[in-house]
Each structure stands twice: as C-alpha cells, then as structure tokens.
C-alpha positions in Angstrom: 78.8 90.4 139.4 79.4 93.3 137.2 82.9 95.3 137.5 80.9 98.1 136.7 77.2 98.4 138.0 74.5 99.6 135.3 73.0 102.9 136.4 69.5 103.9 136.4 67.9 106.8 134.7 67.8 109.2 137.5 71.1 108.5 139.3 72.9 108.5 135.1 74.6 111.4 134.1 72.4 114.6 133.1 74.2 114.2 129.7 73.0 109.8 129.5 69.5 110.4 130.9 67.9 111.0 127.8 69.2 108.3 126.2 68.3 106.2 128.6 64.9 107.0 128.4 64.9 106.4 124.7 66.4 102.9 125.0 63.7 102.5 127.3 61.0 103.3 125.1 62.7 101.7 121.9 63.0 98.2 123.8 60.4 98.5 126.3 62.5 98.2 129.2 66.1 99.2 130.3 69.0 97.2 129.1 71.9 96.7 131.4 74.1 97.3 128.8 73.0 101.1 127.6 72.8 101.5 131.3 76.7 100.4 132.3 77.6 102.3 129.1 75.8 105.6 130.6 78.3 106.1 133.1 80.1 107.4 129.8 77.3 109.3 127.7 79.5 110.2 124.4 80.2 106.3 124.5 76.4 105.7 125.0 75.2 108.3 122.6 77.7 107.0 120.0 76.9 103.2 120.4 73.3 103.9 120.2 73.8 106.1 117.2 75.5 103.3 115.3 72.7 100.9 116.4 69.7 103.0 115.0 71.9 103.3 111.8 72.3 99.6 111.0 68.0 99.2 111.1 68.4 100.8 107.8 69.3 99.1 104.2 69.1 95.1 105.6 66.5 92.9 105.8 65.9 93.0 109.7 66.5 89.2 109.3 69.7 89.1 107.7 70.8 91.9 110.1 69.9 89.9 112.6 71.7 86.7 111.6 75.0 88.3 111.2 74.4 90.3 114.9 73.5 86.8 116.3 76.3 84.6 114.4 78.9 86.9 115.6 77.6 87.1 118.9 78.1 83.2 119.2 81.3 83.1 117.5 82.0 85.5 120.8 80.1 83.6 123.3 78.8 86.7 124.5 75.3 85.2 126.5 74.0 88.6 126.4 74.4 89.5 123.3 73.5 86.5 122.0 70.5 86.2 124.2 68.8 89.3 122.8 69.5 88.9 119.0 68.3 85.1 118.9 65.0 86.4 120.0 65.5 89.8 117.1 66.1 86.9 114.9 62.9 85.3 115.8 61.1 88.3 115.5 62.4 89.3 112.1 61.2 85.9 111.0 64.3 83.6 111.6 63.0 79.8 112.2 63.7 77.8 115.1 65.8 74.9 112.9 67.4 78.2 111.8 68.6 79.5 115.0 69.7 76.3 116.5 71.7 75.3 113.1 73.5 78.5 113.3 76.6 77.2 113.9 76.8 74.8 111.2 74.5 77.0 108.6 77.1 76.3 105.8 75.9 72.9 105.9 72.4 73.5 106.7 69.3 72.9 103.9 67.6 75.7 106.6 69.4 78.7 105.1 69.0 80.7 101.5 71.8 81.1 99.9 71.5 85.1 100.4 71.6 83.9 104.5 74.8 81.9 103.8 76.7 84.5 102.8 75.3 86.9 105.4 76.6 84.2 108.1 80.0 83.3 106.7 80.4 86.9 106.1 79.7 87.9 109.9 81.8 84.9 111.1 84.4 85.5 109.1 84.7 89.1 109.8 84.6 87.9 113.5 86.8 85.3 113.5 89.6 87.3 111.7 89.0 90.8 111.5 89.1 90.6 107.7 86.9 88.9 104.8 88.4 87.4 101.7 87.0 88.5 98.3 85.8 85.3 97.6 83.0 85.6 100.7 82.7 89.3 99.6 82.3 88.5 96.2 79.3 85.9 96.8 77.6 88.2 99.2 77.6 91.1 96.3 75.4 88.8 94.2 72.7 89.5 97.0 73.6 93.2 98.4 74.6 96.4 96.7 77.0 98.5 98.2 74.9 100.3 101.1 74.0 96.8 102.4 77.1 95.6 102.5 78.1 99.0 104.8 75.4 98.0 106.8 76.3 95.0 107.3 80.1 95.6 108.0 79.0 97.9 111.0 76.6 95.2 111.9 79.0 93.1 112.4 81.4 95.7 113.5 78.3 96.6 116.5 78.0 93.4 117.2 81.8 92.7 118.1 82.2 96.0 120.1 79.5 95.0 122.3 80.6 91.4 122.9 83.5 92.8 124.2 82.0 95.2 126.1 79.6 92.5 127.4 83.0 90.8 128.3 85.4 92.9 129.4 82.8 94.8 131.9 80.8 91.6 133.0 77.5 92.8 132.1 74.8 90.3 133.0 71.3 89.7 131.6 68.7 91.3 133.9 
C-alpha cells in the first residue's frame, strides 16, 4: 500500500490539475506517480518539466536504454515496468531488453548503446562517471546529448527513489 495515496484530477490541487490532465493526455491514461507527486504541484510541474526536456537531442532509443538500465540498477518495478515497454516502442529488441544487465557482454548492442548503458549504470551505481566511459560515449554524442542524457539519467534516479521511498505501485 502506498504511504501516500495518488490523487485524482478533481480532488488534486487547483494548482496540479492541469498537469494532470496533460499527463493524461500525453500517456493516455493517469500515472500513479504524476498523481502522488500532485499532492505537491511545484514538485509535479518541475518533474514533468524535466521529462518533456529529455524527449529532445537523444535517439528515443538510447534515451530509453539509459532510463531503463538505471531503473534496474534501482530495482524500481515501476519505473522499470514503463521504460522496458518505451524501449520497445522506440525500437529496442526483445534479446535487447532481456540482456540488459549483461549488455557489456552482449553481441545485441551497438557500440553507441554500450556506452549509453555503462554510462547510465555507472552514473547510477556511483553518482559519478570516469572519463574513460565519458570519453567513449563522446565518439557517439556531442555535447547537448550528453546533457540530455545526464538528466536522463539524473530523471530516472529521482523517480526510482520516489517510486521507493513513497511506495508507489503500478496501477
């Protein structure tokens, strides 16, 4: 059970409802995160902010991939449960998703992917990335990628511990 229930549009804040109702539309349904988070709308606004500004500069993909590696690195279910099937959308392959944990080692990924994924789990693991893995990842992404993909990663992170630390369940 959640330790903090996810409100619905109506019964949200004045200040959450519209954001709500763009989630909504954007995903096609409400998502239980947005929806805990909108007992706090600057919170919301701002989390959603940052996610429409990481859909820029990446190949959805690779986006997706470092979301989805450091959402298992986490063990956040929910997080993890939504971006495996972002990753599938965006064109990720089945042998893809389920070698994700052992990609270094994996004939599935590119070599642009690899350095995506070690960057995301490294990032995750400890909160920094040597200059070797930033070094290989600049053969593939010029500078506003790689911002991208730091706040992707940086996203991802803040809402497995939201996930966490609140409880939130999958609908």
């Amino acid at each position: 059970m959640p330790y903090v229930p996810p409100l619905k549009q109506d019964a949200a804040p004045e200040k959450s409802q519209p954001i709500l109702k763009a989630v909504e539309e954007k995903f096609g349904q409400a998502l239980n995160l947005f929806s805990t988070l909108a007992h706090q709308p600057d919170v919301l606004g701002g989390t959603t902010q940052i996610n429409d500004g990481i859909q820029n500069d990446l190949p959805d993909v690779l986006r997706e991939f470092a979301y989805y590696k450091a959402s298992t690195v986490n063990d956040c279910k929910y997080c993890s449960h939504y971006h495996k099937g972002a990753a599938k959308k965006a064109g990720a392959t089945p042998t893809q998703l389920s070698a994700i944990d052992d990609f270094a080692d994996s004939d599935a990924f590119t070599d642009e992917e690899k350095a995506v994924l070690s960057y995301a789990e490294e990032l995750t693991k400890t909160a920094n990335v040597s200059p070797d893995t930033v070094a290989r990842l600049k053969l593939y992404l010029d500078d506003t990628q790689l911002v991208t993909l730091a706040a992707t990663v940086a996203l991802a992170n803040f809402t497995n511990r939201v996930n966490h630390g609140l409880d939130i369940e999958l609908p």
